[in-house]
Residue, then its C-alpha position, 0 to 999 in steps of 0.5 A: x479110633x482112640x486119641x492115640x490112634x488119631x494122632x498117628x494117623x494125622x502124623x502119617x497124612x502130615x508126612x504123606x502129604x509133605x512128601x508128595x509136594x516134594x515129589x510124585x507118587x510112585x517116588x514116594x516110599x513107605x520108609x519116607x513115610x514113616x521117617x518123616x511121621x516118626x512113626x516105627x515100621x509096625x506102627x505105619x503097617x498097623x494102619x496100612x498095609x501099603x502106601x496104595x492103602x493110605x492113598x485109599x483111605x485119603x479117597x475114600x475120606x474125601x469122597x465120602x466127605x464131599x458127597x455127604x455134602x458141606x459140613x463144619x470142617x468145610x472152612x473155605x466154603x462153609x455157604x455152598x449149596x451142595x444140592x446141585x450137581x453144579x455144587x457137588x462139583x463145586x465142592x469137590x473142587x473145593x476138596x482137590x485145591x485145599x484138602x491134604x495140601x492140594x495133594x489130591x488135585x496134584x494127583x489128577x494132573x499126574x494122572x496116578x492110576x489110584x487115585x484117577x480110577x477112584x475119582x472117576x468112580x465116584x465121579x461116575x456114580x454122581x453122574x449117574x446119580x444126579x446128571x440129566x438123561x444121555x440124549x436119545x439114542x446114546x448109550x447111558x453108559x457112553x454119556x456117563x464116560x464122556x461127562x466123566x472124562x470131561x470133568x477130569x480133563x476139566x479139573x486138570x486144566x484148572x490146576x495147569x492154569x494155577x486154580x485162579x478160577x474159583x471152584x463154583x466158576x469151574x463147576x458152572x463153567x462145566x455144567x454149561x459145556x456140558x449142557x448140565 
């Protein structure tokens, strides 16, 4: 992407995210969006084609960014250690509370069908990849839904509690419940 370009897009991200502190996601509008960036229609649809698409690659940003683990743009949290599934967790929490305004854990909370299934894929995929073994007898597959379902419930209640404890308690916390 070019200069141009980036800054659209930062423009477009900017709008989303100050609308979604004002409302929830399925009140939210193309036109609201592209009013707010001051970006014309064809602008906003040369970079998405629906307000879902821009939902997308603001999960896609993230997610990727936290399973590559910390890196410089990580300012509140530059020292986690991400090797640990207790750190992934620690820095995807981390990601929820600060990036895009907290829109991204407002939207757990809400339970907003895109982004809920997008979360729990990734948070299945890094269950998968980093959780110990399902006790004997139990369905993978079972213990990967039951971690995951954990997680999310877990992320939704540190929210409703107002995010007091830090992102590393909460991970701790749910690795210990969980037996991690």
């Amino acid at each position: 992407m070019d200069r141009r370009q980036r800054k659209t897009r930062k423009a477009i991200y900017g709008a989303f995210e100050e609308l979604m502190a004002q409302q929830h996601y399925s009140a939210v509008t193309v036109a609201q969006i592209i009013e707010r960036a001051d970006v014309g229609r064809s602008t906003f649809y040369a970079h998405f084609e629906t307000k879902d698409d821009l939902l997308s690659e603001i999960c896609s940003e993230m997610f990727d960014h936290i399973f590559e683990g910390v890196n410089e743009y990580c300012v509140t949290h530059a020292n986690l250690a991400t090797e640990s599934i207790e750190g992934k967790l620690a820095h995807l929490l981390y990601h929820l509370r600060d990036t895009h305004s907290g829109v991204c854990g407002k939207l757990v909370r809400e339970g907003e069908p895109i982004f809920t299934r997008y979360f729990e894929q990734q948070l299945a995929t890094l269950f998968a990849k980093s959780g110990p073994a399902a006790p004997a007898g139990m369905p993978v597959d079972l213990m990967c839904v039951l971690r995951v379902s954990a997680f999310s419930h877990t992320v939704t209640w540190w929210f409703d509690n107002g995010a007091q404890a830090t992102p590393e308690q909460v991970a701790a916390w749910y690795a210990q419940g969980m037996g991690l």
